[in-house]
C-alpha positions in Angstrom: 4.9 104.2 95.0 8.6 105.1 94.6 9.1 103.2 98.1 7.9 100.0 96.5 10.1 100.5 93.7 13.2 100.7 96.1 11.8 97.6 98.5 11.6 95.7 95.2 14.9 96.3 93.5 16.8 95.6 97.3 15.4 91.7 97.2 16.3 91.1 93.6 19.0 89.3 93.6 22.3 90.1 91.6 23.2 88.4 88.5 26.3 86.2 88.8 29.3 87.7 87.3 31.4 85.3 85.7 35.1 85.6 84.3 36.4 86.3 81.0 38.0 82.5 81.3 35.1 80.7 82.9 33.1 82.0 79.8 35.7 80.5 77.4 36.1 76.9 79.0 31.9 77.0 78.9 32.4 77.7 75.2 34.8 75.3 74.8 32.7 72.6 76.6 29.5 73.3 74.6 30.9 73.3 71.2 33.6 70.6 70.8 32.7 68.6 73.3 29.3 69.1 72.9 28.0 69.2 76.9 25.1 70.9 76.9 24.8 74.7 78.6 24.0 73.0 82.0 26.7 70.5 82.3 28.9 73.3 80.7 28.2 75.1 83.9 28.1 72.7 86.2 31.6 71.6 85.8 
């Protein structure tokens, strides 16, 4: 059983990790210029 854990957790893919900036121009995007979390992203 403790193989299939391992197996598992190696195909699960990693969480992006995103910068201290890139968080703040999202913020900024979704609140005053109202984009939605998405387009925030996308851009």
């Amino acid at each position: 059983m403790l193989s299939e854990v391992i197996i598992s957790n190696k195909y699960k893919q990693k969480k992006p990790d995103f910068t201290f900036e890139f968080k703040q121009s999202a913020e900024r995007l979704v609140n005053k210029k109202e984009y939605t979390h998405r387009q925030a992203t996308d851009n």
